[in-house]
Structures are given as structure tokens and as C-alpha cells.
LUMBA-979468 format. One line per field, with one value per atom (N, C-alpha, C, CB): residue number from 0; x, z, y; residue in one letter. Coordinates in Angstrom, 3 decimals. Glycine has a CB too. Layout:
residues N
k: (NUM_...)
u: (X_...)
w: (Z_...)
v: (Y_...)
r: (a_...)
This chain:
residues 119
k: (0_0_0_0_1_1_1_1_2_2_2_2_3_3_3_3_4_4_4_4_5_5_5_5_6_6_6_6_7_7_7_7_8_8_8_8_9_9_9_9_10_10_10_10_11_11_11_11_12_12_12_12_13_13_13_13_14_14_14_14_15_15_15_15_16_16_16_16_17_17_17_17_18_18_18_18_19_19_19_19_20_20_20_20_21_21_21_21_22_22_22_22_23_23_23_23_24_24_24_24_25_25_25_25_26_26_26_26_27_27_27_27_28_28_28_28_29_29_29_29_30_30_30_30_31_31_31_31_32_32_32_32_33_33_33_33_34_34_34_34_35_35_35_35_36_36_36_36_37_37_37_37_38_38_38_38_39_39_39_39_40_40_40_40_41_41_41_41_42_42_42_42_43_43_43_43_44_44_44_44_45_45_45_45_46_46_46_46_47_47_47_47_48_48_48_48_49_49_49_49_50_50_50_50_51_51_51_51_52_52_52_52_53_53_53_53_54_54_54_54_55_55_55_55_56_56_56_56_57_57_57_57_58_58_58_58_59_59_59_59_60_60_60_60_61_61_61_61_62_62_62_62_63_63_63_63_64_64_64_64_65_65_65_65_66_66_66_66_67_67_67_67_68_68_68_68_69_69_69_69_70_70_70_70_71_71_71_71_72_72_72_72_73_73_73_73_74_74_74_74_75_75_75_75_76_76_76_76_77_77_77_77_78_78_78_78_79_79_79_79_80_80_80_80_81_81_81_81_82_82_82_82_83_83_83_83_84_84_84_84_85_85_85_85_86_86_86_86_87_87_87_87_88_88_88_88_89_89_89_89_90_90_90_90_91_91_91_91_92_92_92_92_93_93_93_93_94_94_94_94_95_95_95_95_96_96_96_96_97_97_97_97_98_98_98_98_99_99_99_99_100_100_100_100_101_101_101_101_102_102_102_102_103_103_103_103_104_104_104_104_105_105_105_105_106_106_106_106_107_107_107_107_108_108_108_108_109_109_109_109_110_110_110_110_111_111_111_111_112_112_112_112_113_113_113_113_114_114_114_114_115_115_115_115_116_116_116_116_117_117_117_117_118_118_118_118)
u: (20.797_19.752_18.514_20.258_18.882_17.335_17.036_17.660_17.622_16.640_15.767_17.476_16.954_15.765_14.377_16.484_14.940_13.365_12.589_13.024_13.102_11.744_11.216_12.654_11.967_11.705_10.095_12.899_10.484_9.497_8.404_10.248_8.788_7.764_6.758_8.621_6.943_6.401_5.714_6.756_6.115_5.355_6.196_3.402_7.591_8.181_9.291_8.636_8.696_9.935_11.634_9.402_12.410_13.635_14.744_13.640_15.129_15.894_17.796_15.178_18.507_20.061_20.682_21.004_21.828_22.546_23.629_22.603_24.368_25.696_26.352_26.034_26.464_27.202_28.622_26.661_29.128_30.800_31.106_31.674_30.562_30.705_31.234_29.671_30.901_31.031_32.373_29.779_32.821_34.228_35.114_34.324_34.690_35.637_35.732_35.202_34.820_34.788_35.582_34.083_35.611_36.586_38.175_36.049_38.718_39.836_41.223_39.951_40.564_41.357_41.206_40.485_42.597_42.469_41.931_44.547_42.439_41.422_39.713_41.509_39.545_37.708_37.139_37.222_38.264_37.372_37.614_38.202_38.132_38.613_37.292_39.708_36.930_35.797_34.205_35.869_34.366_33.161_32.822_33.357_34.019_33.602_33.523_34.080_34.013_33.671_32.333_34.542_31.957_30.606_29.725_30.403_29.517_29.050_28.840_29.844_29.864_29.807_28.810_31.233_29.263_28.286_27.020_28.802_26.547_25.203_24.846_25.528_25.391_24.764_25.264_23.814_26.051_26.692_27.760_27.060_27.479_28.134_28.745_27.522_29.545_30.886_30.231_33.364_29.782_29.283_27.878_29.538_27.123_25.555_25.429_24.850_24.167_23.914_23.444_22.565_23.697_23.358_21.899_23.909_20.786_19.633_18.840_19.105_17.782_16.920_15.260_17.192_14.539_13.137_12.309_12.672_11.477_10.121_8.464_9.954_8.014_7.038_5.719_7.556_4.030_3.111_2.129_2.511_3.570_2.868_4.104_2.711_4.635_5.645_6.892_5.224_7.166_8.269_9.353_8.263_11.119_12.090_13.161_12.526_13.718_14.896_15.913_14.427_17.204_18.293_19.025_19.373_19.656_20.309_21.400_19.795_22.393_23.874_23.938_25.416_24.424_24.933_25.833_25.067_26.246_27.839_27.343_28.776_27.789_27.281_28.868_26.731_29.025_30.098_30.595_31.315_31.637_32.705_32.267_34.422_32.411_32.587_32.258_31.440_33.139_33.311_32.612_35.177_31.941_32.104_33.033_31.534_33.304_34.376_33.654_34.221_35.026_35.022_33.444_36.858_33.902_32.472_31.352_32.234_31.067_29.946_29.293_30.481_30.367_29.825_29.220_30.915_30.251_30.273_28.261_31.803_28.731_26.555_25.801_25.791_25.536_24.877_24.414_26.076_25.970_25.297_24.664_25.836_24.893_24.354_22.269_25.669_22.453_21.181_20.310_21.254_20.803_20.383_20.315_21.223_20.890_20.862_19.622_22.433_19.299_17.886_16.514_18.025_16.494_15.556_15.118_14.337_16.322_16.091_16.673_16.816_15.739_16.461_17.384_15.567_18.700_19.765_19.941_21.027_20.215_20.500_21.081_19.526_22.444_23.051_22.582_24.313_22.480_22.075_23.924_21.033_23.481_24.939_24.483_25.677_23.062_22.365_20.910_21.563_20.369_19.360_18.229_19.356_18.743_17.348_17.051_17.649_18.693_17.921_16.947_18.623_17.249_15.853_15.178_15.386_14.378_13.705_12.444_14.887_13.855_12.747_12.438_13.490_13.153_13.120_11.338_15.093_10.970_9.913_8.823_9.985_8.883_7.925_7.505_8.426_8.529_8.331_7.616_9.652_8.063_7.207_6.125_7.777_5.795_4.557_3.801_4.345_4.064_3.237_2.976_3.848_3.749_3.792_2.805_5.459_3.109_2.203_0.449_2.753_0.546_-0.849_-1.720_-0.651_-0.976_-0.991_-1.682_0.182_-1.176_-1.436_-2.480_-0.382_-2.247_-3.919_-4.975_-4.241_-4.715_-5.787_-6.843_-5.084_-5.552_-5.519_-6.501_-3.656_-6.074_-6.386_-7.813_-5.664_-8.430_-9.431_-10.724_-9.161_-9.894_-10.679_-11.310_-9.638)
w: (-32.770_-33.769_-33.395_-35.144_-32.883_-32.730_-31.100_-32.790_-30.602_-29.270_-29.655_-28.043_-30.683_-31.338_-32.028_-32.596_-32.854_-33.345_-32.896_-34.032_-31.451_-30.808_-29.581_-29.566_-29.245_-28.838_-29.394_-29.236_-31.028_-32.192_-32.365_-33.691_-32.212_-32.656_-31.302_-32.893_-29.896_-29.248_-28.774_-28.961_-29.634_-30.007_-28.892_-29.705_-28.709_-28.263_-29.126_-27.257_-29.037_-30.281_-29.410_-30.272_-30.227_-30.366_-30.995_-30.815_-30.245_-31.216_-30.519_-31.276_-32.089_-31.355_-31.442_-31.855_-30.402_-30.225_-30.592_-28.923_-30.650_-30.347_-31.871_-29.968_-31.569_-32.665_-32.567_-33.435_-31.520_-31.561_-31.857_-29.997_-32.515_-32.931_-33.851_-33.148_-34.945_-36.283_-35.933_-37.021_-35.723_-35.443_-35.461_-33.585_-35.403_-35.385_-36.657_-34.422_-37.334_-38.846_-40.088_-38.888_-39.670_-40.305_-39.926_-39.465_-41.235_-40.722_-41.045_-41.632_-41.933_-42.398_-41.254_-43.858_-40.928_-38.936_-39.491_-37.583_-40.285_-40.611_-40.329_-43.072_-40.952_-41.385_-40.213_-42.077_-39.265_-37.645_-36.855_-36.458_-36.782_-36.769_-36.894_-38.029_-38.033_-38.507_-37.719_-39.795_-38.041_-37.822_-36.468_-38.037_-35.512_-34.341_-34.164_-33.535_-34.486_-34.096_-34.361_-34.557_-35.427_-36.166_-35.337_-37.669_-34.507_-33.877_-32.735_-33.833_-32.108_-30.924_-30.979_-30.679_-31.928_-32.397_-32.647_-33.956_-33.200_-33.393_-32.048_-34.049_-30.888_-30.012_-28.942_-30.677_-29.875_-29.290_-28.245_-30.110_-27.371_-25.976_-25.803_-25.186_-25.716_-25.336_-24.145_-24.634_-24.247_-22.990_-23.277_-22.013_-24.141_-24.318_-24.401_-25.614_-23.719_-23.474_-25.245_-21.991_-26.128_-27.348_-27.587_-27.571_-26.847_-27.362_-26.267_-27.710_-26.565_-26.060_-26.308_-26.872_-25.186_-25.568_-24.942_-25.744_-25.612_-25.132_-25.134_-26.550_-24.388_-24.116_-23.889_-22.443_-24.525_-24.466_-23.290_-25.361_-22.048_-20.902_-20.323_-19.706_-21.241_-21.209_-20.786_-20.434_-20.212_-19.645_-20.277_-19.310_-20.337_-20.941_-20.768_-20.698_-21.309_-20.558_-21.739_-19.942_-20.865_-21.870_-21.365_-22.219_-22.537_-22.400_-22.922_-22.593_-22.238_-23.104_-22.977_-22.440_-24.293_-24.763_-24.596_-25.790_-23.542_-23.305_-23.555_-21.538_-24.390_-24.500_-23.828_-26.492_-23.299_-22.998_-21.843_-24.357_-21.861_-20.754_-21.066_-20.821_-21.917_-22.345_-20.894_-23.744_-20.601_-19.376_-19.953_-18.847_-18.719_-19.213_-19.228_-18.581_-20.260_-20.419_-19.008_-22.368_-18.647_-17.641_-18.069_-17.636_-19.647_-20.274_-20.020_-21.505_-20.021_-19.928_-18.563_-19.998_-17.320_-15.994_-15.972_-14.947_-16.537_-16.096_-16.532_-16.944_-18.093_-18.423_-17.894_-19.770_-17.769_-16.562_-15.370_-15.909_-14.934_-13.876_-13.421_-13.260_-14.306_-14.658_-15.234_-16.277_-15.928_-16.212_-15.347_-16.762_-14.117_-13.036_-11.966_-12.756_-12.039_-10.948_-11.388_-10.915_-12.787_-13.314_-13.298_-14.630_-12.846_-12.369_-13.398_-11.779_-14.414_-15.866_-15.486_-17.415_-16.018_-15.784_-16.657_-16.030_-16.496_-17.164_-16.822_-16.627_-18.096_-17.714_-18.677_-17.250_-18.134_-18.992_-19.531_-18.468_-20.608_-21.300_-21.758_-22.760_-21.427_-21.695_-22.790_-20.020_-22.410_-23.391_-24.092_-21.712_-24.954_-25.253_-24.628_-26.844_-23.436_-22.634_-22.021_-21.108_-21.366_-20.556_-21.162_-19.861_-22.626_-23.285_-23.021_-24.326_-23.729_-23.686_-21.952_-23.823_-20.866_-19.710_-19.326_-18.122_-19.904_-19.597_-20.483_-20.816_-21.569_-22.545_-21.715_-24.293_-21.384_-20.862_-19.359_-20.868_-18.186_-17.156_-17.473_-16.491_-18.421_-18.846_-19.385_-19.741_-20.271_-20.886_-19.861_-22.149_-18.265_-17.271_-16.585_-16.398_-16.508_-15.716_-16.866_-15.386_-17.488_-18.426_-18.394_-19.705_-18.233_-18.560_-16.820_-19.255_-16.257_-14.838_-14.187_-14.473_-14.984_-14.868_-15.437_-15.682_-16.416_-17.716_-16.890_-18.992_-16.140_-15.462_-14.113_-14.905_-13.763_-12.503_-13.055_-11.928_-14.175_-14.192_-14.476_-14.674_-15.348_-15.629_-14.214_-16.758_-13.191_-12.484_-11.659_-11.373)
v: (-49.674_-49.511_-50.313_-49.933_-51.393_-52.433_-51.820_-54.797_-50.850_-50.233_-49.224_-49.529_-48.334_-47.234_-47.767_-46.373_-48.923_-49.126_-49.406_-49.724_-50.088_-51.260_-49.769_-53.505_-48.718_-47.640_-47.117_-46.844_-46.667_-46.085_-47.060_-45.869_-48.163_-49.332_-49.227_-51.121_-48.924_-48.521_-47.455_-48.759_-46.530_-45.265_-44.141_-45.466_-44.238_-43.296_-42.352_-43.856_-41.423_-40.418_-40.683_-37.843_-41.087_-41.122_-40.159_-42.020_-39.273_-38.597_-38.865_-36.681_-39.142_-39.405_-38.447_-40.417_-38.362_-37.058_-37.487_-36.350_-38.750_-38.958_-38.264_-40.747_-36.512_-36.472_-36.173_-35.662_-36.298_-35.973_-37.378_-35.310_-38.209_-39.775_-39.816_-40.592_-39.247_-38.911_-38.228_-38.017_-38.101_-37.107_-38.542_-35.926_-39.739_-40.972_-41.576_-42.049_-41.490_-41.197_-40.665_-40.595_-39.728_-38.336_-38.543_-36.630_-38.767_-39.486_-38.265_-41.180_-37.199_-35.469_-34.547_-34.497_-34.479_-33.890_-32.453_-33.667_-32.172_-30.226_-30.540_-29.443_-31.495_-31.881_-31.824_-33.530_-32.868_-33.153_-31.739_-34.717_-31.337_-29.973_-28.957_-29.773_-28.712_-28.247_-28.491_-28.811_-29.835_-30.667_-30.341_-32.223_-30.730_-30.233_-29.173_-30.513_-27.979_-26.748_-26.083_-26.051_-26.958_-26.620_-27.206_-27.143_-28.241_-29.314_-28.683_-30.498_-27.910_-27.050_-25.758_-26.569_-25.178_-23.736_-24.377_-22.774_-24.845_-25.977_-26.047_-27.677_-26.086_-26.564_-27.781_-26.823_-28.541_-29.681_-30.008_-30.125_-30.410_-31.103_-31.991_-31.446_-31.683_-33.779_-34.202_-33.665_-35.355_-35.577_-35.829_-34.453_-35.047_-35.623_-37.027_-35.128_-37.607_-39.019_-39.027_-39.489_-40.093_-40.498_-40.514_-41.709_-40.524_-40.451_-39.604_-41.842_-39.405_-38.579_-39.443_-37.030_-40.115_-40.090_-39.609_-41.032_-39.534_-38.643_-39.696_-37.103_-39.408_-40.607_-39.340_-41.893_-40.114_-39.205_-38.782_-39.512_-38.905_-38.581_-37.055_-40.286_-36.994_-35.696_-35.767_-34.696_-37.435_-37.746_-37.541_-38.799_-36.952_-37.035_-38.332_-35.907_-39.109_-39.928_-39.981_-41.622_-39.217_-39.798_-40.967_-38.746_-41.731_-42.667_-42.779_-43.423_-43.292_-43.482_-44.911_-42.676_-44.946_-46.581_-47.209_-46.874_-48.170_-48.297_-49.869_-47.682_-50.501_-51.852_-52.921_-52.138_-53.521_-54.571_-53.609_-55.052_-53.357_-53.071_-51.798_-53.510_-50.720_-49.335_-48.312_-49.033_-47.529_-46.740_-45.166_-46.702_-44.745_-42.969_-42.359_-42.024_-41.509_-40.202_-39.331_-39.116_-38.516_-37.646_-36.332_-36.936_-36.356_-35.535_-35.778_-35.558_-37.070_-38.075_-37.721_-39.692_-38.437_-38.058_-36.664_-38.135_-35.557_-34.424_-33.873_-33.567_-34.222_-34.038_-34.663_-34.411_-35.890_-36.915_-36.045_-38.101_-35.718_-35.176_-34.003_-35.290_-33.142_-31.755_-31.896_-31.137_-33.153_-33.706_-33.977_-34.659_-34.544_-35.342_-34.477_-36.481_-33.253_-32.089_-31.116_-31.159_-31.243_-30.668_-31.335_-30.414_-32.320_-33.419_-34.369_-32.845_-34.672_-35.767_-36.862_-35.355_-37.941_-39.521_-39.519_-40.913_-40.054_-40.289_-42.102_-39.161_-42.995_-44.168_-44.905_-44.726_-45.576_-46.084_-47.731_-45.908_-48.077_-49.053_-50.167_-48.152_-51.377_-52.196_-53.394_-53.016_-53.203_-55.014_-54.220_-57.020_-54.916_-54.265_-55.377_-53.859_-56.100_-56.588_-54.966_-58.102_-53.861_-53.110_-52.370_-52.351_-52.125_-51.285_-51.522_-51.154_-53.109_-53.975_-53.616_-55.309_-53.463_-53.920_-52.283_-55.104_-52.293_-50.480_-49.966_-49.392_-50.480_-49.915_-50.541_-50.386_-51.912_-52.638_-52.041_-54.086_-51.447_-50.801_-49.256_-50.804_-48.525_-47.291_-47.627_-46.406_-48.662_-48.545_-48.973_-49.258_-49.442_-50.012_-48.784_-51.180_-48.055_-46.792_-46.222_-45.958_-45.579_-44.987_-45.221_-45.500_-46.746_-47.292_-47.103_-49.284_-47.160_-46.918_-45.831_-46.802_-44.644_-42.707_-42.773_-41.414_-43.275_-43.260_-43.344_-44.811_-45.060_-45.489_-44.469_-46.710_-43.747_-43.028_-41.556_-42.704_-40.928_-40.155_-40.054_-39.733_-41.759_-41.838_-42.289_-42.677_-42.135_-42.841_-40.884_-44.417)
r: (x_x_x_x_x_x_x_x_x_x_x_x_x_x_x_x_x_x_x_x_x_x_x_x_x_x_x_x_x_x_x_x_x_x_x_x_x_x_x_x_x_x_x_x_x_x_x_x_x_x_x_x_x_x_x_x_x_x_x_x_x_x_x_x_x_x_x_x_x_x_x_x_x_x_x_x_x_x_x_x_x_x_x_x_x_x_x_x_x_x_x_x_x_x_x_x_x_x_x_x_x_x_x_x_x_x_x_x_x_x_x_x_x_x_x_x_x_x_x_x_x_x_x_x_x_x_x_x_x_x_x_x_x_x_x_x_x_x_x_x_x_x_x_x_x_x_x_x_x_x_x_x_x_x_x_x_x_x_x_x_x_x_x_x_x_x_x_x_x_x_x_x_x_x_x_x_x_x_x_x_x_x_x_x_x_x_x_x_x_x_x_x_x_x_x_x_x_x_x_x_x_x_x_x_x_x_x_x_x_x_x_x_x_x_x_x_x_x_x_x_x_x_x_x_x_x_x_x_x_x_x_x_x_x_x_x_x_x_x_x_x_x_x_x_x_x_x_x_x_x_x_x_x_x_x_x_x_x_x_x_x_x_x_x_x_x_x_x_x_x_x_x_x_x_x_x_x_x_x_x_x_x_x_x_x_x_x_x_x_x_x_x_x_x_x_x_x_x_x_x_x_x_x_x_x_x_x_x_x_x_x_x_x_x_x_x_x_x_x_x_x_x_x_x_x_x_x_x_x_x_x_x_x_x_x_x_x_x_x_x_x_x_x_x_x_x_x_x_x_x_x_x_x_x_x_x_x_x_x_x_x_x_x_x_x_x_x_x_x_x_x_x_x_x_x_x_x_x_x_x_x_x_x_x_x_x_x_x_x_x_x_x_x_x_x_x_x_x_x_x_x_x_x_x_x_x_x_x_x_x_x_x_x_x_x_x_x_x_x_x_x_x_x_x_x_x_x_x_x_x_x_x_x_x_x_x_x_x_x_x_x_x_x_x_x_x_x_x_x_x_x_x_x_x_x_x_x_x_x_x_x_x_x_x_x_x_x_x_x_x_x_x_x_x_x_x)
């Protein structure tokens, strides 16, 4: 939560995907049942990286959140890399310094192009 905001607070749209999450939630095996199937028809992917941003130079980057030890599911790799074979940054986040250095390296890049284009 405090990457998304400091994301928005920087003026990058954030949108989260992690919805086969909510499926850990749901504790009535019919419901999860449902949920996911509905989740699927919707559109939804096991394996989508949890967020999606968008920055106002058109750039895309998803990110998955594995904070401490947390490993990718075989799903995980499998979208990653399907992501990364379409020419999208995919990058996994463990601390929220990597946000952190991650916003501060784009907003340099960003300010960078600006400069370039103005010249």
C-alpha cells in the first residue's frame, strides 16, 4: 500500500491486478469456485504481476510484490515471461526502498526525455 501511494503521490497511475488474491479470502470452496471462474471470464490470469503503472511519457511497468523470501509460482514465471517476450518491463519488488529507487530513477529518466526533446 505505501508503494502504491508514494507511486500516485508521484503522479503515476497505478492500477492493481492481484485478483486471484482475493480467492485467499473466501473461505466457502463453492464461492472461490465461482469467484475464480468469474475472474477468468473477466479477463483474469494466474500469474498477472499485481500492479500495473503507467507513467506520462507512455511507459508501461508491471510489478510483482514478493516482499521477504516469497518465490514465483510456476504462473508467475510463466506471465513474466510472456510479458518480457512483448517488450514490457516486468520487475519484482522485495522492500519498498526498491519502489522508492525505482520512482526516483524514472522520474530522472523522464525529466531527462523532457529535456531532450526540448532541446
Amino acid at each position: 500500500k505505501k508503494c502504491v501511494a508514494r507511486l500516485r503521490a508521484h503522479n503515476f497511475i497505478v492500477s492493481c491486478n492481484d485478483v486471484y488474491n482475493a480467492i485467499s479470502f473466501i473461505t466457502d470452496i463453492k464461492k472461490k469456485a465461482i469467484y475464480k471462474k468469474h475472474m477468468t471470464a473477466m479477463g483474469g490470469e494466474p500469474g498477472f504481476p499485481d500492479a500495473t503503472i503507467l507513467d506520462k511519457c507512455g511507459k508501461t511497468t508491471f510489478v510483482e510484490f514478493k516482499f521477504n523470501n516469497g518465490k514465483l509460482s510456476p504462473d508467475q514465471i510463466s506471465c513474466h515471461n510472456k510479458l518480457k517476450s512483448l517488450g514490457h518491463t516486468v520487475l519484482v519488488w522485495r522492500t519498498e526502498n526498491e519502489c522508492y529507487e525505482w520512482i526516483l530513477n524514472r522520474l530522472k529518466e523522464i525529466k531527462e526525455s523532457q529535456d531532450g526533446i526540448k532541446l
